[in-house]
N, CA, C and O atoms as a Tripos MOL2 file, in Angstrom:
@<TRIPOS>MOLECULE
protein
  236   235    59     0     0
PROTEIN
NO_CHARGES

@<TRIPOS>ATOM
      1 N         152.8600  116.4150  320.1570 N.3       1 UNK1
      2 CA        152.0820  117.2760  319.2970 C.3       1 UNK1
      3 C         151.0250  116.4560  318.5450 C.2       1 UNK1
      4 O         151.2440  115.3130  318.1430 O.2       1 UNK1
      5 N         149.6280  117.2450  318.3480 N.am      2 UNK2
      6 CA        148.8780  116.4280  318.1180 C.3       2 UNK2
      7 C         148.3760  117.1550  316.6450 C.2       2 UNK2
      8 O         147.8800  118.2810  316.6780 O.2       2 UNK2
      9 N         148.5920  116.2120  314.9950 N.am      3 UNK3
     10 CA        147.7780  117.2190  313.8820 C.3       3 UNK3
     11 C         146.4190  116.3630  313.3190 C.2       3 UNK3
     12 O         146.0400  115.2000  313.4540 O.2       3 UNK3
     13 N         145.8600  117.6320  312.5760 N.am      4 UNK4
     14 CA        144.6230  117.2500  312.1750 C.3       4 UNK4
     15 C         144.7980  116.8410  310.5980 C.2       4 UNK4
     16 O         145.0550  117.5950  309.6600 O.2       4 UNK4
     17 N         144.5460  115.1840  310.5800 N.am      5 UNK5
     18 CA        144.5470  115.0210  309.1320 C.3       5 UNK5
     19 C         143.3210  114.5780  308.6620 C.2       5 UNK5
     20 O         142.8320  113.6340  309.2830 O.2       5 UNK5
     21 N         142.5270  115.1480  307.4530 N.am      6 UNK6
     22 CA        141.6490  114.6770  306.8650 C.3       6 UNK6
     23 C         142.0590  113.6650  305.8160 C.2       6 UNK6
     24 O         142.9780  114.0710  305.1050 O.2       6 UNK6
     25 N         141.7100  112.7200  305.5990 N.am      7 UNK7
     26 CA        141.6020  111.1150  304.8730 C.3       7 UNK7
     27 C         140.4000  111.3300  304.0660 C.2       7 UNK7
     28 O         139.2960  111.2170  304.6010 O.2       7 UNK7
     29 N         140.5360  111.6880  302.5870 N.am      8 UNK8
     30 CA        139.8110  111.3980  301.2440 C.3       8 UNK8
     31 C         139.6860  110.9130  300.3540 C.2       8 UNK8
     32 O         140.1210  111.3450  299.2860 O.2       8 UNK8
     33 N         138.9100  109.6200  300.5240 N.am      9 UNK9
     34 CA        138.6940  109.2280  299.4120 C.3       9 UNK9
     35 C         137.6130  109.0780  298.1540 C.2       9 UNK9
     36 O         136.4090  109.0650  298.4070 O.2       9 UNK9
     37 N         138.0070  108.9870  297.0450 N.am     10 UNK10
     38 CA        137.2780  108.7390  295.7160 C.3      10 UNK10
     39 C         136.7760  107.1050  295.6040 C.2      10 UNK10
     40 O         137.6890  106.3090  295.8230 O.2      10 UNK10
     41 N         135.8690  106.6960  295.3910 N.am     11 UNK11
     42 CA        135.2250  105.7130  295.0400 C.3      11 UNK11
     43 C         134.1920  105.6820  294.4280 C.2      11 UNK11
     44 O         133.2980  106.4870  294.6870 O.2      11 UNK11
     45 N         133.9890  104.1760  292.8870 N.am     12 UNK12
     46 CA        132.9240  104.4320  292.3610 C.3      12 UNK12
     47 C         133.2040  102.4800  292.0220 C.2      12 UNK12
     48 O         134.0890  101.6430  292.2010 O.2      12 UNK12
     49 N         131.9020  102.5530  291.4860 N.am     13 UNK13
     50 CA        131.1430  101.2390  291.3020 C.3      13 UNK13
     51 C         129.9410  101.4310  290.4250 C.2      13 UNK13
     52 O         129.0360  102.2010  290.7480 O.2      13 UNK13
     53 N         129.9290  100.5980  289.1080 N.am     14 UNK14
     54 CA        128.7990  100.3830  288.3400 C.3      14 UNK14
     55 C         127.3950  100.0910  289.0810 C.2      14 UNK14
     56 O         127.3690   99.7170  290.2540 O.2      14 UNK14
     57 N         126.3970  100.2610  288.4210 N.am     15 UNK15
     58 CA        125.0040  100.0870  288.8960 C.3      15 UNK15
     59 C         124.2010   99.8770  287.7990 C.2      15 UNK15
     60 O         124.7350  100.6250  286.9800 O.2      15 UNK15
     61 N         123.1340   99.2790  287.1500 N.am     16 UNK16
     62 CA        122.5350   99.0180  286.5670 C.3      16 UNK16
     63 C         121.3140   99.2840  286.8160 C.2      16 UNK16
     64 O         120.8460   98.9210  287.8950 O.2      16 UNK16
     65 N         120.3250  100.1440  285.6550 N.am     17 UNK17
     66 CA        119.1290  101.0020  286.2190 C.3      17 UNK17
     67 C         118.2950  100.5690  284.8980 C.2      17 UNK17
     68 O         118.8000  100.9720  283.8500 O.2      17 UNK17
     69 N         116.9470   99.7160  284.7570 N.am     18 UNK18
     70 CA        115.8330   99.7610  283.5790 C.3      18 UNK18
     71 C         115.2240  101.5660  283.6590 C.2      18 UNK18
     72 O         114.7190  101.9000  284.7310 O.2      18 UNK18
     73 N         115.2950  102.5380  282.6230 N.am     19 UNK19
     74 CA        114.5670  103.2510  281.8660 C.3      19 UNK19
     75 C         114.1330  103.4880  281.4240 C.2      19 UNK19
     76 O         113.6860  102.5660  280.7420 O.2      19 UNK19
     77 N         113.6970  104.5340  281.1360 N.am     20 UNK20
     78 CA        112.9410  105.4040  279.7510 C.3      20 UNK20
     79 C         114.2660  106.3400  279.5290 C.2      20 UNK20
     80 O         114.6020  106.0400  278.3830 O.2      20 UNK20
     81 N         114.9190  107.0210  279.8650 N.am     21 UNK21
     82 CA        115.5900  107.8730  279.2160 C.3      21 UNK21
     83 C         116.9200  108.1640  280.1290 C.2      21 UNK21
     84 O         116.7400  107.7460  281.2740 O.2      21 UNK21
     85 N         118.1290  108.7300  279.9470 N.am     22 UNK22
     86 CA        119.0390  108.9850  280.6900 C.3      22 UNK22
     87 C         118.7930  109.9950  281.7100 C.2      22 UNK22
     88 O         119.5780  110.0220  282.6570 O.2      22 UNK22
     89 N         117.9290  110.7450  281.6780 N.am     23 UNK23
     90 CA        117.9140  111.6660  283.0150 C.3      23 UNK23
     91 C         117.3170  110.6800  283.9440 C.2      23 UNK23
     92 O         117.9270  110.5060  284.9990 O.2      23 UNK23
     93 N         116.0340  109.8800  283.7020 N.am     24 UNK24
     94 CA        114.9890  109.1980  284.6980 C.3      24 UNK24
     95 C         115.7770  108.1420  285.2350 C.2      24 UNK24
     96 O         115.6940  107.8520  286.4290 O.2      24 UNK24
     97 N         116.5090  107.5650  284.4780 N.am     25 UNK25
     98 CA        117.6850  106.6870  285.1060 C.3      25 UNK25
     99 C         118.7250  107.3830  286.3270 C.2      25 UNK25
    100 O         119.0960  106.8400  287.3680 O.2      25 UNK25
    101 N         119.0420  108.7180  285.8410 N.am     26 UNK26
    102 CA        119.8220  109.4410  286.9770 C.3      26 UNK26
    103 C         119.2480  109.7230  288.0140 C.2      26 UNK26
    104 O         119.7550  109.7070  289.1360 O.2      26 UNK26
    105 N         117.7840  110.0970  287.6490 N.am     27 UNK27
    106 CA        116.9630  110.3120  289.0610 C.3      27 UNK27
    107 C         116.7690  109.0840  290.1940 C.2      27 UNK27
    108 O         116.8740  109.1930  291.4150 O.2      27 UNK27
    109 N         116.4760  107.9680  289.4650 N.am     28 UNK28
    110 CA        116.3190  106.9770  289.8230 C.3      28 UNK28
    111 C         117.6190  106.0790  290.7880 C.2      28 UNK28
    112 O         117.5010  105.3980  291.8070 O.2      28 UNK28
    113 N         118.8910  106.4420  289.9310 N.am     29 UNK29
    114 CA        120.3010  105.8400  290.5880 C.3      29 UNK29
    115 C         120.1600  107.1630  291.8590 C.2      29 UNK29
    116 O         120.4170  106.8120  293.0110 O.2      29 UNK29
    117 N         119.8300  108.3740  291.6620 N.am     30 UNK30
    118 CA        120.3090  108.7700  293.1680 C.3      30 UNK30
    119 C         118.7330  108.6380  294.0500 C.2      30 UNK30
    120 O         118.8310  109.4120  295.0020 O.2      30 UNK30
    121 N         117.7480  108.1500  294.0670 N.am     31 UNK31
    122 CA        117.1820  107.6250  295.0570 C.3      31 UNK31
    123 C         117.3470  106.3580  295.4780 C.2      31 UNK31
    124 O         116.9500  105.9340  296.5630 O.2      31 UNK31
    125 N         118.0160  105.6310  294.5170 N.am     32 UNK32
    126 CA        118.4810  104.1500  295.4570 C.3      32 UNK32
    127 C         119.5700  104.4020  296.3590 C.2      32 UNK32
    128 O         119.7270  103.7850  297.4120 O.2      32 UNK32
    129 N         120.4750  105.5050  295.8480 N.am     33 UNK33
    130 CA        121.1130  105.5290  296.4850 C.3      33 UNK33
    131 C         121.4970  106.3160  298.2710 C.2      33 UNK33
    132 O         122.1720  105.9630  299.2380 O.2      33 UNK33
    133 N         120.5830  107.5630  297.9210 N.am     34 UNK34
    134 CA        119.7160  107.9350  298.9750 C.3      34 UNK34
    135 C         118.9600  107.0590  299.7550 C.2      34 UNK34
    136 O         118.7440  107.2910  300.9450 O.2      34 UNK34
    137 N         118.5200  106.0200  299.1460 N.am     35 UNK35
    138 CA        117.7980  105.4910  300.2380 C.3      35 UNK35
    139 C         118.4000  104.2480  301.0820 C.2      35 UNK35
    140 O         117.8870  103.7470  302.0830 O.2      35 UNK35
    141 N         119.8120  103.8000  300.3400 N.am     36 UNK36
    142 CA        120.7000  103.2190  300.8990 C.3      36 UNK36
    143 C         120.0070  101.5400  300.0040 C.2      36 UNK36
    144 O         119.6330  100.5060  300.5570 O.2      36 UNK36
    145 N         120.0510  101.7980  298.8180 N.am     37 UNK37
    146 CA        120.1140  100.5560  297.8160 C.3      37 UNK37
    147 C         121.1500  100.5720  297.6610 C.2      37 UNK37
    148 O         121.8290   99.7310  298.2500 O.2      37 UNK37
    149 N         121.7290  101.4560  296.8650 N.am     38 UNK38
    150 CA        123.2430  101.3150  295.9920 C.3      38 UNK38
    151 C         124.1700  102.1610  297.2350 C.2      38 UNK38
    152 O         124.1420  103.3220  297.6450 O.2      38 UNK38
    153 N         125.0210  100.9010  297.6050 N.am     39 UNK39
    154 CA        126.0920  101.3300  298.3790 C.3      39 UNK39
    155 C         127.5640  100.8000  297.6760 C.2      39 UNK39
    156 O         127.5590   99.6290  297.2960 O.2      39 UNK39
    157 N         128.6320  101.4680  297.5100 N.am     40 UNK40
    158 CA        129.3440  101.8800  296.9840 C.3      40 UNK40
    159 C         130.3340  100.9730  298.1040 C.2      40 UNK40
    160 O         130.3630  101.6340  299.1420 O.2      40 UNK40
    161 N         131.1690   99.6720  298.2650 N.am     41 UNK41
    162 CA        132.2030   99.2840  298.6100 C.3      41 UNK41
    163 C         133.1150   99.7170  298.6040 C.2      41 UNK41
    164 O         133.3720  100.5980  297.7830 O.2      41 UNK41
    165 N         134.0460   99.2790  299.5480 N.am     42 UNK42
    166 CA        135.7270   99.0060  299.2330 C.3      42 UNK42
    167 C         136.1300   98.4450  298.1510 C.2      42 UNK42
    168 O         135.4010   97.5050  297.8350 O.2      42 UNK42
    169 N         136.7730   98.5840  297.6270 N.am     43 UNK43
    170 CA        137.6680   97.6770  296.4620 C.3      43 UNK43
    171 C         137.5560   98.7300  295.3000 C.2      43 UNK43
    172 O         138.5070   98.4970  294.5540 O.2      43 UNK43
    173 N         136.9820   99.5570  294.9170 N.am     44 UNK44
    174 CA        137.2400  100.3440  293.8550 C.3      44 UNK44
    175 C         137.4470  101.9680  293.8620 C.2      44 UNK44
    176 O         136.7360  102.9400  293.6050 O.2      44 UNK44
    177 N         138.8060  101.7490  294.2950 N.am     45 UNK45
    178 CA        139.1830  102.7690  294.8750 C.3      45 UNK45
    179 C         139.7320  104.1600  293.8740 C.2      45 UNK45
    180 O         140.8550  103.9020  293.4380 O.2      45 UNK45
    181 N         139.4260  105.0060  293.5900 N.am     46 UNK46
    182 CA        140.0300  105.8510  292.3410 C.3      46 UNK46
    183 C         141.2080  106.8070  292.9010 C.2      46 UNK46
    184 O         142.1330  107.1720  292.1760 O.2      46 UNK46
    185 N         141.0830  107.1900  294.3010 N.am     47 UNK47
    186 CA        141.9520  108.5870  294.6240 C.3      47 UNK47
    187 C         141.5550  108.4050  296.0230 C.2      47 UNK47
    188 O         140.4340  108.0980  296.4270 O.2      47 UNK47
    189 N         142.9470  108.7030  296.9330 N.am     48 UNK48
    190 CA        142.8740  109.3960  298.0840 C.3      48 UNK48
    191 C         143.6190  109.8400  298.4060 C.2      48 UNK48
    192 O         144.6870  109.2800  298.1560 O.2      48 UNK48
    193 N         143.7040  111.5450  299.4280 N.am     49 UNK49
    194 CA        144.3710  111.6920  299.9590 C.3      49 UNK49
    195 C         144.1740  112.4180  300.8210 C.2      49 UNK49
    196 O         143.0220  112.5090  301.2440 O.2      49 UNK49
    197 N         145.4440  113.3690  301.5220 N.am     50 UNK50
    198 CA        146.1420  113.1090  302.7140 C.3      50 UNK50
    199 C         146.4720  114.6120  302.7090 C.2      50 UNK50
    200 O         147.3300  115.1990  302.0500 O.2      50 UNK50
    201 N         145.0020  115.4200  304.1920 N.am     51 UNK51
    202 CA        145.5190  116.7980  303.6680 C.3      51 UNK51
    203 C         145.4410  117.2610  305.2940 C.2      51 UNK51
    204 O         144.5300  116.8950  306.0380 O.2      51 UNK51
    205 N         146.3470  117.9640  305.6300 N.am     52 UNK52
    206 CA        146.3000  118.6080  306.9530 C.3      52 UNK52
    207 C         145.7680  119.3120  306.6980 C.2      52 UNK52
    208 O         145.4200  119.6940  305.5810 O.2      52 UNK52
    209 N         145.3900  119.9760  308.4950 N.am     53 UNK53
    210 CA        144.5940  121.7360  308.9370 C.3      53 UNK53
    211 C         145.5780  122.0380  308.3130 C.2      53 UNK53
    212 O         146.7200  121.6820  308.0240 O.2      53 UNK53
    213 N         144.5120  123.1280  308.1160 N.am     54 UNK54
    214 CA        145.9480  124.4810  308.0020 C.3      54 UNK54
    215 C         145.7820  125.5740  309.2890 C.2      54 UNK54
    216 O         146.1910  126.7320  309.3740 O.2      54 UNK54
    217 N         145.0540  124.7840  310.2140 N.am     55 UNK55
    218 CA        145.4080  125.3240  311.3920 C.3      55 UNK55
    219 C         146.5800  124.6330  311.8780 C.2      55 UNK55
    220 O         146.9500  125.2610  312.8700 O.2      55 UNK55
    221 N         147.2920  123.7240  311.6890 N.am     56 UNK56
    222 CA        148.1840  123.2950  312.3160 C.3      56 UNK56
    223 C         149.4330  124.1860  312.3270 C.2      56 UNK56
    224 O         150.1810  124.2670  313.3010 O.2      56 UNK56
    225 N         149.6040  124.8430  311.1820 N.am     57 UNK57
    226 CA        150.7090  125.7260  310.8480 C.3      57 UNK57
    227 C         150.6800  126.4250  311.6360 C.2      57 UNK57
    228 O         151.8600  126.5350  311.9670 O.2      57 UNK57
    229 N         149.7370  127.4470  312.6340 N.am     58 UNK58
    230 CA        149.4420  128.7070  313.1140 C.3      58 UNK58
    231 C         150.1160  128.0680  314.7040 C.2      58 UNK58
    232 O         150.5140  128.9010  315.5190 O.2      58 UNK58
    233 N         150.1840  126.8150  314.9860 N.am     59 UNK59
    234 CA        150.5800  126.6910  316.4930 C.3      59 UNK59
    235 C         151.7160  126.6970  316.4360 C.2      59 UNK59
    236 O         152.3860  126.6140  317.4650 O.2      59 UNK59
@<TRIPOS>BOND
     1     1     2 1
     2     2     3 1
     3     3     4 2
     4     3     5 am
     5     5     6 1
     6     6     7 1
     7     7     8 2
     8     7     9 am
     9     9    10 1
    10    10    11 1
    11    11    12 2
    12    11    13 am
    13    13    14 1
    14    14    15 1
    15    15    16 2
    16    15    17 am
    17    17    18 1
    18    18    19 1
    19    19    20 2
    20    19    21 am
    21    21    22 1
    22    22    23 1
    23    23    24 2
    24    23    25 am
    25    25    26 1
    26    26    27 1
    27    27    28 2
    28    27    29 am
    29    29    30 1
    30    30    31 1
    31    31    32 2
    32    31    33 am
    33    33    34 1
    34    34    35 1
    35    35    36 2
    36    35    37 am
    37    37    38 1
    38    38    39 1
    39    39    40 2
    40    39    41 am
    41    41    42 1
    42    42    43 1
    43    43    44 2
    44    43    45 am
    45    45    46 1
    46    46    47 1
    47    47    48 2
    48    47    49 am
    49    49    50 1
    50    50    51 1
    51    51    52 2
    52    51    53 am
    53    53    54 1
    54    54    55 1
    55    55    56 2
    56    55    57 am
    57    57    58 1
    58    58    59 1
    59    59    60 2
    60    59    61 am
    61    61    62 1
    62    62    63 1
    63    63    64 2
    64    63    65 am
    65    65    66 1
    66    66    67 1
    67    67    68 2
    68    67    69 am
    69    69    70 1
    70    70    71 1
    71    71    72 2
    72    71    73 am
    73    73    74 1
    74    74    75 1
    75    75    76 2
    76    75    77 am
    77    77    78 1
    78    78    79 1
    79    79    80 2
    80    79    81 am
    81    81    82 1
    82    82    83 1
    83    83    84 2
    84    83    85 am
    85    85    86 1
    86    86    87 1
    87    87    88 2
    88    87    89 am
    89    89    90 1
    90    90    91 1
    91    91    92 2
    92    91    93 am
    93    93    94 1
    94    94    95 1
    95    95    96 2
    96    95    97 am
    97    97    98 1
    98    98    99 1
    99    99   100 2
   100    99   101 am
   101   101   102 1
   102   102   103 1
   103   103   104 2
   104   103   105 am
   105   105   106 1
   106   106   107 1
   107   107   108 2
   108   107   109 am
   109   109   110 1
   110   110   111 1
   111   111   112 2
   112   111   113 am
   113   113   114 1
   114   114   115 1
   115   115   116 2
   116   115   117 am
   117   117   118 1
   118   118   119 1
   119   119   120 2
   120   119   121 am
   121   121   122 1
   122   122   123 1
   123   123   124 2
   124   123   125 am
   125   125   126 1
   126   126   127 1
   127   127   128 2
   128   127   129 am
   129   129   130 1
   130   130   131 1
   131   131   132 2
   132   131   133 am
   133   133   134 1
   134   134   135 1
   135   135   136 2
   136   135   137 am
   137   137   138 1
   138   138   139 1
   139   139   140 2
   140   139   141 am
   141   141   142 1
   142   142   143 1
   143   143   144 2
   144   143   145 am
   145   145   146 1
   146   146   147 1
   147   147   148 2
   148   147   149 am
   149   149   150 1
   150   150   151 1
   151   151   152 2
   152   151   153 am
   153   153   154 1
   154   154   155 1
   155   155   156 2
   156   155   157 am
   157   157   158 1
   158   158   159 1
   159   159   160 2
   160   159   161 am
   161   161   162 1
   162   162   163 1
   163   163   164 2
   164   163   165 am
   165   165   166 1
   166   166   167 1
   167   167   168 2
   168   167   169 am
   169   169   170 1
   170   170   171 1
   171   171   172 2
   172   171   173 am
   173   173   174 1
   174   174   175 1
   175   175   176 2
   176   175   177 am
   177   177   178 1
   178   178   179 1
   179   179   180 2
   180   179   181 am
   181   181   182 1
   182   182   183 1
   183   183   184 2
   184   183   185 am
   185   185   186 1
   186   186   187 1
   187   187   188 2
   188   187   189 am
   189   189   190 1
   190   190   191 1
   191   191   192 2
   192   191   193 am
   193   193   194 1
   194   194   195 1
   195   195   196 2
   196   195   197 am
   197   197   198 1
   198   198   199 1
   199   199   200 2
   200   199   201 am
   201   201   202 1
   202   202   203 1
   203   203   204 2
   204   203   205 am
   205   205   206 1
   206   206   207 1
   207   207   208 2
   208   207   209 am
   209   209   210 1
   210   210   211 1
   211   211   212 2
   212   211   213 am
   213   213   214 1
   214   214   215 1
   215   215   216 2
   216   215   217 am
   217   217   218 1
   218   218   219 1
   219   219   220 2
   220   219   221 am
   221   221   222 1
   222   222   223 1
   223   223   224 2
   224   223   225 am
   225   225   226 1
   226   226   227 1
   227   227   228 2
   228   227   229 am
   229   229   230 1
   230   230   231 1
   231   231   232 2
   232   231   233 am
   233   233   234 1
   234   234   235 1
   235   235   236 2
@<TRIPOS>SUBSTRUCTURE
     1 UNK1         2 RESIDUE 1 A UNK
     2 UNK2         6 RESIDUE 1 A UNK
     3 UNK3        10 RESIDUE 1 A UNK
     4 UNK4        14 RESIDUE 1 A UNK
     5 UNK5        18 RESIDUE 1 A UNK
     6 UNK6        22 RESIDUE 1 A UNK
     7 UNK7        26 RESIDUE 1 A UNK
     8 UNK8        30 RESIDUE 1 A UNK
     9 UNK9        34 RESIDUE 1 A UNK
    10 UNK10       38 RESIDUE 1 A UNK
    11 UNK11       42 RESIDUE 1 A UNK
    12 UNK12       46 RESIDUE 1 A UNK
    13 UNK13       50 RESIDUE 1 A UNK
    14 UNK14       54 RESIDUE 1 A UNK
    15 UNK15       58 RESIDUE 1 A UNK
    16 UNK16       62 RESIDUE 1 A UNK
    17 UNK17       66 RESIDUE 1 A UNK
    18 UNK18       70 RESIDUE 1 A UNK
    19 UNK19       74 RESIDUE 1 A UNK
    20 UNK20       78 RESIDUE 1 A UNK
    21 UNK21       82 RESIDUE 1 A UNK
    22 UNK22       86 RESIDUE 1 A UNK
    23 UNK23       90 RESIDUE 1 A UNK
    24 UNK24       94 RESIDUE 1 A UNK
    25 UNK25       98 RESIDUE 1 A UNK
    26 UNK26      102 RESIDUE 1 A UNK
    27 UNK27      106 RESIDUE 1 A UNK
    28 UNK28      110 RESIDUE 1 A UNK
    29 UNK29      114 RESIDUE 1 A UNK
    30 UNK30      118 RESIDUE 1 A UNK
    31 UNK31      122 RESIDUE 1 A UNK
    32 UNK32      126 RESIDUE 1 A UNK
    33 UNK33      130 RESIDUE 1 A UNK
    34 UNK34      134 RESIDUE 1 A UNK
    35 UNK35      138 RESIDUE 1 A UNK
    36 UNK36      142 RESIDUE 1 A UNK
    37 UNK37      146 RESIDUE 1 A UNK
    38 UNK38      150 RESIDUE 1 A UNK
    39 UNK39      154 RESIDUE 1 A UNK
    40 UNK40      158 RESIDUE 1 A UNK
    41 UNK41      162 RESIDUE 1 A UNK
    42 UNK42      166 RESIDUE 1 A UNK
    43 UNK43      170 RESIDUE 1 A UNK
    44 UNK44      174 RESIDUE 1 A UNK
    45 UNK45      178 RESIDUE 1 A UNK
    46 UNK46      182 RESIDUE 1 A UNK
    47 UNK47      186 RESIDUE 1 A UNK
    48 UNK48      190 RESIDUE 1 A UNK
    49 UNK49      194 RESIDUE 1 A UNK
    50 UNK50      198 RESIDUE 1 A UNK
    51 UNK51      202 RESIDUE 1 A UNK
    52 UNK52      206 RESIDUE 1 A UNK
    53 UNK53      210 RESIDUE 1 A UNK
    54 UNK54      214 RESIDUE 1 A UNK
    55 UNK55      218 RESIDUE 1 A UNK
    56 UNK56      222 RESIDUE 1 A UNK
    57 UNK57      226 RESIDUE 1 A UNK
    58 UNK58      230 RESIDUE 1 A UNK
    59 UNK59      234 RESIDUE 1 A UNK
């Protein structure tokens, strides 16, 4: 028998951004990160888990 498990995880990591104000900084952290500046490693891991289909039940 074969099931479907999805694997989720939470991860976060500091970043450091020069501003003018807290929104322009937010804009700014998600285009680095969009553009693949700020990439987010292994090692700081907050949460994962471990969730079947719930099609699996129905077979």
């Amino acid at each position: 028998m074969q099931f479907e498990i999805l694997i989720e995880e939470t991860i976060s990591d500091i970043f450091y951004i020069n501003a003018h104000t807290r929104e322009e900084a937010v804009l700014l952290a998600r285009q680095k990160y969009r553009q693949g500046e700020f990439v987010l490693k292994p090692g700081h891991l907050l949460d994962v888990k471990f969730i079947p289909s719930s099609d699996d039940e129905a077979e």
